[in-house]
N, C-alpha and C positions, 0 to 999 in steps of 0.2 A: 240180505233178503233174496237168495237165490230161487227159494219153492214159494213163489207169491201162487201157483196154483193152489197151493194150502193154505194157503190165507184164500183165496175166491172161494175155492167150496167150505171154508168154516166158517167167516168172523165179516165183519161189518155191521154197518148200521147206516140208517137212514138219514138221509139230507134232505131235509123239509119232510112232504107228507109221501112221495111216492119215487123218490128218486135214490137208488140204492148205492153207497160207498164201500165196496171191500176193504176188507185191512189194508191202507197204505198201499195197491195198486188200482189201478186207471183199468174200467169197465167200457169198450167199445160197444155201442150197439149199433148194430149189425144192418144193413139196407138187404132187400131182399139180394140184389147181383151181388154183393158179399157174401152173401149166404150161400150162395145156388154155385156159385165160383168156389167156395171152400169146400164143398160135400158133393160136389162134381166129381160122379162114379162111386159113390161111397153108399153103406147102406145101413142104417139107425135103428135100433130094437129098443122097445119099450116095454116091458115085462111088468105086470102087476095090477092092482086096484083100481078104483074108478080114479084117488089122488095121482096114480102113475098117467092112468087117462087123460085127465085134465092137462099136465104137466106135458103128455105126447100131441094134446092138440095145440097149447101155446107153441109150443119148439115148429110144428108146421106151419104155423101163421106166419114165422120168420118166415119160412120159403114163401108162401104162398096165401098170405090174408084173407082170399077169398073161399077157402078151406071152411067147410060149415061143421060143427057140431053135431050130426044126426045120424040116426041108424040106430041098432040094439044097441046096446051100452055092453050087456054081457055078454062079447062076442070080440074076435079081431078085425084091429081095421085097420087096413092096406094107406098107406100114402104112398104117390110114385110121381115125381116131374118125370116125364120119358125127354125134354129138352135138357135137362140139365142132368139128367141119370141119375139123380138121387132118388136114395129108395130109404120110406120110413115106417117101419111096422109096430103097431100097438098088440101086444098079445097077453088076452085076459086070462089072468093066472092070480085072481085074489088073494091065495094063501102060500105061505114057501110050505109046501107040501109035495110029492110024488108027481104030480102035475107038472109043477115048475120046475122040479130036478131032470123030469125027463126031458121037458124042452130046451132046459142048457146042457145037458148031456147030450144031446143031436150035433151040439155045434160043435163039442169038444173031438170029435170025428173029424180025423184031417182030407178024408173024402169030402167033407160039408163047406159050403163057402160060410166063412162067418162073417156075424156081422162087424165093421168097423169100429163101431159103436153100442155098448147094452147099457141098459139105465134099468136098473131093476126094484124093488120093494113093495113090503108088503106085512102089515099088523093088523090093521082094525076089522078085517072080516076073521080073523081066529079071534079077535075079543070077544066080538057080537056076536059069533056063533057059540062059540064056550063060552056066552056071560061071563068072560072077566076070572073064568077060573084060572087058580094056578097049574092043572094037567095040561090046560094047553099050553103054557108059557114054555112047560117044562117039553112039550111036543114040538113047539116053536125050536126050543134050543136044539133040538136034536135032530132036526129037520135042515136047521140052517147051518148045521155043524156039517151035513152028509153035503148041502150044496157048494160051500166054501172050499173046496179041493178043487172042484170044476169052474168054478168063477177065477180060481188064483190061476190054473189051466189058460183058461180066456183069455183072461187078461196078459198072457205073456205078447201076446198079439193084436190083443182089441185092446182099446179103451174101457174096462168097465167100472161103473157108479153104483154106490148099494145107496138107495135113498131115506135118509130115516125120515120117523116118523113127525108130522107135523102135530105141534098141541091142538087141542079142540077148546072150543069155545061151550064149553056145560051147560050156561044158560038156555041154549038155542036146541040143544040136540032135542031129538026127536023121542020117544018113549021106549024106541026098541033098536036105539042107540044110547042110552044113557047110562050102559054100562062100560061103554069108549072113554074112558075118563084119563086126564092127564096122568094121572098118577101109573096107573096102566103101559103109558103111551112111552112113559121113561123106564119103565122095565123094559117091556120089546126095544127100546134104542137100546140098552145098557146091553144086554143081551146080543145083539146083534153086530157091537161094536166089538166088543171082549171075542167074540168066537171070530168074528173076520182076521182081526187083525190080531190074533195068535194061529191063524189057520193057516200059516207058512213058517218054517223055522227061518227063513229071512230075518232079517232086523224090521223089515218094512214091508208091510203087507202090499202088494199090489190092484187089489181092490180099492178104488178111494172110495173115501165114505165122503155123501152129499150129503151136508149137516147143515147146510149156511137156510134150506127152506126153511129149518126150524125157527131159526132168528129172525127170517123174514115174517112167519106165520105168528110169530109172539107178538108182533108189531099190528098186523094186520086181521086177525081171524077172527076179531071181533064187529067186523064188517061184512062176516062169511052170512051166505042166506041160511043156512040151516047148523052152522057150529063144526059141521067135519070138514066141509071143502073150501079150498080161498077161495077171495074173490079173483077176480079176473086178471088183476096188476099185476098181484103178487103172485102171480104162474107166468106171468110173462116178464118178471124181473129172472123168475128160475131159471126160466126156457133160455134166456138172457147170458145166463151164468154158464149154463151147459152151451151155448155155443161161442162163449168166452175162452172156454175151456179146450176147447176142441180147434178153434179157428185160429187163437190170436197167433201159435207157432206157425200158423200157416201162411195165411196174409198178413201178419206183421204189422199191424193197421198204427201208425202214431200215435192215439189216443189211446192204444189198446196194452197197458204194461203188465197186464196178468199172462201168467203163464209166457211171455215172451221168452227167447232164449238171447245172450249178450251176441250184439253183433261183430264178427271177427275184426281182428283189427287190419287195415289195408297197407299196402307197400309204405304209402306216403305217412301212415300214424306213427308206424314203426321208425322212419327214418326219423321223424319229428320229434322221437321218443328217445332213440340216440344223441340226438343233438342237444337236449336238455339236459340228459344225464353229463353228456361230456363238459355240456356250459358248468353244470352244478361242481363237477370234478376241478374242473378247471378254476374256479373261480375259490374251492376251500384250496389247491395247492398253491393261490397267489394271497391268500388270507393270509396261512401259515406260513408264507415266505416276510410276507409285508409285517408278521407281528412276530417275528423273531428279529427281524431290521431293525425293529420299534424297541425293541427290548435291547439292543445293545447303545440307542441314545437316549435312553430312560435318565430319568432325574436322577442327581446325586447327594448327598447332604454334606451341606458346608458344616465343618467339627468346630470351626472359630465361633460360631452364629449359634449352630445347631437347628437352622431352619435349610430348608429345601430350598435348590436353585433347580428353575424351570426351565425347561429348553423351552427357546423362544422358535427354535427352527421347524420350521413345519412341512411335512411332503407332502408336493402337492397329487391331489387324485391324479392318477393316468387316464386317460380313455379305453386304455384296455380294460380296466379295473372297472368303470362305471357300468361298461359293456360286458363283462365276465356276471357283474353282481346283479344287475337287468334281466340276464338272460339263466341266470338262477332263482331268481325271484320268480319270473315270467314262469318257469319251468316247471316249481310246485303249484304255482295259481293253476296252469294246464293243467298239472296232474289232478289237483280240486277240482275241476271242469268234469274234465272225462271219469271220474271216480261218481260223480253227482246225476250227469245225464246221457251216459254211455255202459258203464259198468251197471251189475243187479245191487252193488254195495248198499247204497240209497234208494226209498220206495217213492210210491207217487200216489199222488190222488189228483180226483178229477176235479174239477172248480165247479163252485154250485152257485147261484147268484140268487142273492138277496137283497132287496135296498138297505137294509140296515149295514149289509156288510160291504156296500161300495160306501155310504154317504156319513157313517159316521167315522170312520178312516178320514175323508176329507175334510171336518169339521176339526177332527182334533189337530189335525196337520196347518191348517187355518190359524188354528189360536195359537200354536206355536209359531209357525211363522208372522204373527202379528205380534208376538212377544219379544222375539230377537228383532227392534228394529235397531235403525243408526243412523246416521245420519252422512247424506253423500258427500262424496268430496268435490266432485260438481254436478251441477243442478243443469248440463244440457238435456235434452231429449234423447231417451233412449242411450243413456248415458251408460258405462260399461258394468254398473254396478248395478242398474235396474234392468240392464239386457239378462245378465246372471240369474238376480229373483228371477224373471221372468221365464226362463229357462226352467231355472230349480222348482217352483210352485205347478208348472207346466209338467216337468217329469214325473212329480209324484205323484200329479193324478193321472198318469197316465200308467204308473207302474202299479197303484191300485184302481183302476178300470183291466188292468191285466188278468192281475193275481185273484177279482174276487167275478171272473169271467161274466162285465156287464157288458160286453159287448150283445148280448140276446135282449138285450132293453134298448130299443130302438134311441130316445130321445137322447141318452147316455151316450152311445153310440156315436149321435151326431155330432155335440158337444163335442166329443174326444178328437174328431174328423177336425175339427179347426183346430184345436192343438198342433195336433200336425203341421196344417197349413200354416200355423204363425210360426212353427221353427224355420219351414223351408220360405216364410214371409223376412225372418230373420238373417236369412241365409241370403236371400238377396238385399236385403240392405244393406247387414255388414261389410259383403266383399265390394256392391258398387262402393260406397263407401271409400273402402278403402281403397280401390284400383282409382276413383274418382279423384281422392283429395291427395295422395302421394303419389298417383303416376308409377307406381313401382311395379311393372310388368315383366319382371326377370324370373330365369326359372326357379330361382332359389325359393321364391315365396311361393309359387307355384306347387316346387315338390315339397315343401313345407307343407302346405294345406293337406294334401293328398294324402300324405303319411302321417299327418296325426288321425285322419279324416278312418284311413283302411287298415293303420297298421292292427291292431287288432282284430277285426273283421277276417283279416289276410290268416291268421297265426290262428284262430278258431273255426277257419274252412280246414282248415293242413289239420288240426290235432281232435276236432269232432266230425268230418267229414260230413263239410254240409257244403253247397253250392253258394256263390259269390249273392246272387239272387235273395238268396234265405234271410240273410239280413238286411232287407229290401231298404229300412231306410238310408243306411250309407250309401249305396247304391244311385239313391236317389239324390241325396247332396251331391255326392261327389260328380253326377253328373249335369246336376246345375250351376256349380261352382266352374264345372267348365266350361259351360255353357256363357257363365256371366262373362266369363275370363275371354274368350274368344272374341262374342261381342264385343268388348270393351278393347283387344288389343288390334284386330285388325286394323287396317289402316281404313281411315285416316284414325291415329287414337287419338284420343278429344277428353282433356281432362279439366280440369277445373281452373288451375293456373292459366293455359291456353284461352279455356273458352270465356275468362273474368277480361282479356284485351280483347275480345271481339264476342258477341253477341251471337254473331254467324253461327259459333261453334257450338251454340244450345240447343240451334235448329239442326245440326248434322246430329248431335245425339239423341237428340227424340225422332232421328229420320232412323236411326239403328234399330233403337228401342223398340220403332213401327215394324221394322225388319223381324227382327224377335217374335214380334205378336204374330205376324202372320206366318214362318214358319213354326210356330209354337201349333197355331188351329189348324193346320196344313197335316201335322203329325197326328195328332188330335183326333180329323175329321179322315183322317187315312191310315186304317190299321194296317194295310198291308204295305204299306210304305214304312211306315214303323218298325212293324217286323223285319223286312226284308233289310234294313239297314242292320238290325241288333241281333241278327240270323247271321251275319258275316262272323268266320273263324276270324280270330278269335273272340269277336266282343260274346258271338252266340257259346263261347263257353262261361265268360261271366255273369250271363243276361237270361239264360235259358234255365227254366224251373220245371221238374218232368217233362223235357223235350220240346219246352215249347216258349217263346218268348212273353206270351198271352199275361200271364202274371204280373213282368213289366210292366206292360204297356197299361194294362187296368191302375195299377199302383200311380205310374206315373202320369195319367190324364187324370187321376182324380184331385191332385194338387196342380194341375197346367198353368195356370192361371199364376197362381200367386207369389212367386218367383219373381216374374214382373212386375208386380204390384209391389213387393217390398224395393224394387231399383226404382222404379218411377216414381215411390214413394220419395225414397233416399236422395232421387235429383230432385224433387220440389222441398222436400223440408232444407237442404242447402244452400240450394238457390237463395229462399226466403230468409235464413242467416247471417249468409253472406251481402245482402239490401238491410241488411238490420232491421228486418220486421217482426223480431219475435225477441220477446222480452224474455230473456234466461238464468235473468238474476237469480238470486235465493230469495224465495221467498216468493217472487213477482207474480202474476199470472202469465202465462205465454202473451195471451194478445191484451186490447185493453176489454175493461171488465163487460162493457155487453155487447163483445164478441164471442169473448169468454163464455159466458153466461147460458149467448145461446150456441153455440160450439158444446157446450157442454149439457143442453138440453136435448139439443138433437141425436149428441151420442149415447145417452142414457136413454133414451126413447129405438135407436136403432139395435143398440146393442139386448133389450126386451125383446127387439120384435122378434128380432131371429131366434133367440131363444124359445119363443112361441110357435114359431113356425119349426124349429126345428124338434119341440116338445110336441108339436102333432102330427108328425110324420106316420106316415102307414104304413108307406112301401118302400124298403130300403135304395130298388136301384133307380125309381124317380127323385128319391130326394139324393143320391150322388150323383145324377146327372147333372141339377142345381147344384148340386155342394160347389162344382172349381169356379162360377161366376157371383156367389153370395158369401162366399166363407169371409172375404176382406172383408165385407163389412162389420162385421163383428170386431175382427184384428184392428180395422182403423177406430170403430169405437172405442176400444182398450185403449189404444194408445192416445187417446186424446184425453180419457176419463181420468187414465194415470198422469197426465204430462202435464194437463193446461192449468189445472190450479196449485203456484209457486210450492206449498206444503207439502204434496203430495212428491212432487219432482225431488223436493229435499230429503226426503226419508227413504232408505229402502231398507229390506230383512234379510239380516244377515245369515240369517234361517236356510232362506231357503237360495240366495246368493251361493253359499258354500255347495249347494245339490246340484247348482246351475254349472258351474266349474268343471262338474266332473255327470253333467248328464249323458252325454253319448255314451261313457262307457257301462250309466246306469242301464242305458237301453239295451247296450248291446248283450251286460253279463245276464241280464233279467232272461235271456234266453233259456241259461243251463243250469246257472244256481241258485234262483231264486222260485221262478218257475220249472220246470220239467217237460220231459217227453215232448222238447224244440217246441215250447210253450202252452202246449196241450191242456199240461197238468199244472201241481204243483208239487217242490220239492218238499219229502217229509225226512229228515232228522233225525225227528224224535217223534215217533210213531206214539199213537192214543192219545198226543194232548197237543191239537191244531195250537190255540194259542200258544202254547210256548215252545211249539214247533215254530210258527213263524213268527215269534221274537227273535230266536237266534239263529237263522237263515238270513232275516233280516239284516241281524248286526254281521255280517258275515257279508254277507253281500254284498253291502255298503263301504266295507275297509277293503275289500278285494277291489272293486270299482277305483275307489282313491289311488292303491296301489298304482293300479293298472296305468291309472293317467300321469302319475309320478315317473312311471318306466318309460310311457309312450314320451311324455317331455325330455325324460335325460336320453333316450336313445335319437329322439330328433336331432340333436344337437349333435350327436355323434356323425349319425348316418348320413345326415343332411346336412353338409360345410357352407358355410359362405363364400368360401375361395370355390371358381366355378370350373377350374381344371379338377381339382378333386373331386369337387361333386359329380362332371362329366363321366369320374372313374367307377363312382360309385353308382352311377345310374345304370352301366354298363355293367356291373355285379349283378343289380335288381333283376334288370333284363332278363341276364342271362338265369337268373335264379329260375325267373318266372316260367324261361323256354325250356329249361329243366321239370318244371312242375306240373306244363304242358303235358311233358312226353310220359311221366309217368300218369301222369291222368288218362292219356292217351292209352297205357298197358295195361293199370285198372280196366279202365272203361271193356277194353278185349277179353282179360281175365274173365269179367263175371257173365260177358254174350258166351 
């Protein structure tokens, strides 16, 4: 799909009643400082009928909405911002007749400034005048044959659009328009298109033809007030397309994949691209080495017997080999990466949202996951099998609240905000947890965490060139993970075995814990101490998103809170364990039954309420101010609803366990191959038919994800030793990778000022 602008001015169709889809590229629309910033010094001619009219006052309302409609109609009308130097002329030329040839023959004069921009056309005042005869058709032909020389002229410099003609709506026309008849309306287009686009011996005319209003006015012209002219939408969807057209090479806009050009590739893609091809080289000449080895201790057949003897001898995998065939794998999954949401290979569309198309996604995914159940292999709380569902059932509505863009429905929205919050509620359970009950504070587990945590992340900034920031949720584990690590190892550390012979030691961790909370609202209630921390070289190259660390810090105060909540969680459900106050048998209920009972009344009543309160939300940034001090309570409702009654504890679904295993890298690939244009859009495949475009994107996405986690587990094991002299070696490689990655970032960065 490299001319998706041919696809903008032909083909699309409507999503819902007023919301327009190009063929398979992504439609930006345009704020007015976008506008007034892309046509800053530039100047727009609009040649033809009262439809060209209309069409030249939608296109000014982008600049400037307060643009009225008034004056003679048959006559020219001047638009000019003198702050922004855009200049836009309407010039009434009803017919391609002498008239019109002479005013684009003015500009064809290289004394003449021309305009940037011509949007030209013009049919139904020669139907209405010649009632619909065929001399004028044949006068039309011959008229637009003498101007097509000087438009192809034009256009070696301008932009120029010939507009065809929009259907009319019969019923409505008026009595001395009723001979504007559709059938009419497709001769002058057929006409118009045959003479333009053989009016250069080129292969490819330079004039484009603007055809897509027709598609739009088939849809819509039967809302027109009088049958000939649209209504008001469908001019401002065109006006839409023309500055689609014109702008997106210009500003670049992310959402905007029409007419885009491929962005060049940078120092750092290029090296990253080497290094894959050489891993891929590398790893078929240890293939072909390793299967010709194979082949000289191959089976041989006993002649006594006449049966096969096996070699029992088996070689074992190298770590160069795990690591050659990783980093091959790793290599084509990139090149799918960048082929999908870098390259014009693959198109995009925009995401249009409808309830049907977040909530019946959830339902069916529901009964599937209620179909794979099983049964666990223990029944504690929050057990490793119910953290997984939990996870898995959690990412897929969170990758369909992505893809079917509900985030513009507020209560949805909110919903999705505690998702969040119960991962990063997970994230400090888990690790107290674990730092808590093994004491194991060494750095092995440390750079273990981090490098399944980034390695990904890391390998997707280098080979899509995107900022450490971009994929904001890593970002944010991996800085509460350090977070918890820190607290937990400073001295005095205070774990579990310690703190079970003294009591004292419960009070020094909930004195920490206090520590935590109040540097937590300290950062929190203080942006500029915030900043000024995550502004230090280098974290402000990890942490900074166009120039400014602000994105952070909004990301990361809107979950502040609950981090905490899951460690403070995690020390009182242990505590209470280890006193043997909770009943974890199979089967059992956690407490006895009318604690249960109402433990389980109060959570089904809180976990409604928020729901209510968060299903009537109005204003998005007062209900995220609430969001970091209410989200737990939903998370604790879940977890009690799921845990306290023995059956529930016993069952989980293996459904959506298997999604849970491998969600971080769901999140992270949903970026470039599942969604598009760094999640704007979405990826299309197979263009004209959505559903079975996103079945096998889908399926696709999903084995790519599995991979990914299969490569990140065998390359941990590689990169990351247990012996802590080698690991010291390897950290020191990292390092030095990283201050390597620095400095070209740093040459980049010079390059493009």
């Amino acid at each position: 799909g490299n001319d998706s602008c041919e696809y903008l001015l032909s083909s699309g169709r409507f999503l819902g009643e007023k919301v327009w889809q190009p063929h398979s590229c992504m439609m930006h629309k345009y704020k007015i400082s976008e506008a007034k910033n892309c046509l800053v010094d530039k100047h727009i001619a609009f040649i033809g009928d009262s439809r060209i009219r209309q069409l030249f006052y939608s296109f000014v309302k982008i600049i400037n909405p307060q643009f009225k409609e008034e004056g003679n109609k048959h006559e020219n009308i001047p638009f000019e911002d003198k702050i922004a130097s855009v200049k836009v002329d309407f010039l009434w030329h009803p017919e391609v007749n002498g008239s019109m040839k002479q005013c684009i023959k003015v500009w064809t004069e290289d004394s003449i400034a021309k305009p940037h921009v011509i949007v030209a056309g013009a049919a139904t005042w020669s139907i209405k005048i010649h009632n619909g005869s065929n001399e004028a058709l044949s006068q039309y032909k011959m008229n637009i044959t003498s101007i097509a020389p000087l438009l192809e002229k034009l256009a070696k410099t301008s932009d120029v659009y010939w507009v065809l003609q929009d259907p009319v709506y019969e019923d409505l026309l008026s009595e001395n328009r009723k001979m504007i008849t559709n059938e009419k309306i497709d001769a002058y287009n057929e006409a118009a298109v045959s003479i333009l686009n053989s009016s250069t011996r080129n292969s490819k005319s330079n004039v484009k033809m603007f055809s897509v209003s027709k598609l739009i006015a088939q849809e819509t012209i039967m809302e027109s007030l009088d049958g000939l002219h649209l209504p008001e939408s469908s001019r401002e969807t065109s006006a839409m397309i023309l500055m689609n057209v014109y702008c997106n090479k210009i500003l670049k806009p992310v959402d905007g994949s029409c007419c885009q050009p491929r962005p060049p590739l940078t120092l750092i893609q290029k090296l990253a691209a080497c290094f894959f091809t050489l891993s891929i080289i590398g790893y078929l000449i240890f293939y072909i080495i390793h299967r010709n080895a194979h082949r000289k201790n191959k089976s041989c057949t006993d002649l006594e017997s006449g049966e096969e003897k096996k070699n029992i001898i088996t070689i074992p995998v190298s770590p160069l080999e795990v690591l050659l065939q990783s980093f091959c794998k790793l290599g084509l999954i990139m090149a799918y990466f960048y082929m999908c949401d870098r390259a014009n290979l693959f198109m995009k569309e925009n995401k249009f949202y409808t309830h049907s198309s977040f909530f019946i996604p959830i339902i069916y995914i529901l009964v599937l996951g209620v179909f794979y159940n099983e049964n666990t292999k223990e029944t504690k709380v929050l057990n490793r099998e119910q953290t997984d569902e939990w996870k898995g059932w959690m990412q897929l509505v969170i990758l369909i609240y992505h893809i079917s863009g509900a985030s513009t429905f507020l209560p949805v929205y909110m919903h999705i905000r505690v998702l969040v919050a119960a991962y990063l509620f997970q994230t400090g359970y888990g690790h107290f947890s674990y730092f808590w009950i093994k004491g194991d504070f060494g750095i092995h587990r440390v750079c273990q965490v981090l490098f399944r945590l980034n390695f990904l992340v890391v390998v997707l900034c280098i080979v899509m060139d995107r900022p450490y920031q971009f994929y904001y949720f890593v970002p944010l584990v991996t800085v509460w993970f350090m977070t918890i690590y820190v607290t937990l190892a400073i001295w005095p550390q205070i774990i579990q075995k310690k703190a079970n012979g003294n009591c004292f030691w419960h009070f020094g961790l909930l004195l920490k814990l206090a520590f935590l909370l109040l540097f937590i609202c300290f950062l929190a209630y203080s942006q500029g101490a915030f900043e000024k921390i995550f502004s230090l070289w280098p974290l402000s190259k990890c942490f900074e998103l166009k120039g400014n660390v602000y994105e952070w810090w909004f990301r990361w105060r809107l979950d502040r809170y609950v981090v905490f909540h899951g460690m403070l969680f995690a020390f009182i459900y242990l505590a209470l364990q280890k006193r043997q106050l909770l009943s974890e048998g199979k089967g059992e209920p956690l407490f006895p039954n009318k604690i249960s009972n109402f433990l389980l009344f109060i959570s089904v009543v809180s976990f409604l309420t928020y729901s209510i309160w968060a299903s009537s939300c109005k204003n998005k940034a007062e209900c995220n101010e609430l969001h970091p001090s209410v989200s737990v309570v939903q998370i604790l409702a879940f977890i009690l609803i799921r845990n306290i009654p023995g059956y529930a504890r016993s069952v989980y679904s293996s459904f959506f366990a298997w999604f849970g295993k491998i969600s971080l890298e769901l999140f992270i690939c949903q970026y470039h191959i599942w969604l598009a244009a760094d999640t704007r859009g979405i990826l299309v495949l197979i263009p004209g038919n959505p559903m079975l475009n996103i079945i096998v994107s889908t399926f696709i996405f999903v084995c790519v994800a599995h991979e990914i986690s299969q490569i990140t587990n065998d390359l941990a094991h590689i990169i990351i030793p247990k012996d802590n002299s080698s690991l010291l070696k390897r950290l020191a490689c990292i390092a030095a990778f990283f201050c390597g990655l620095l400095i070209l970032s740093s040459i980049q960065d010079k390059s493009k000022d």
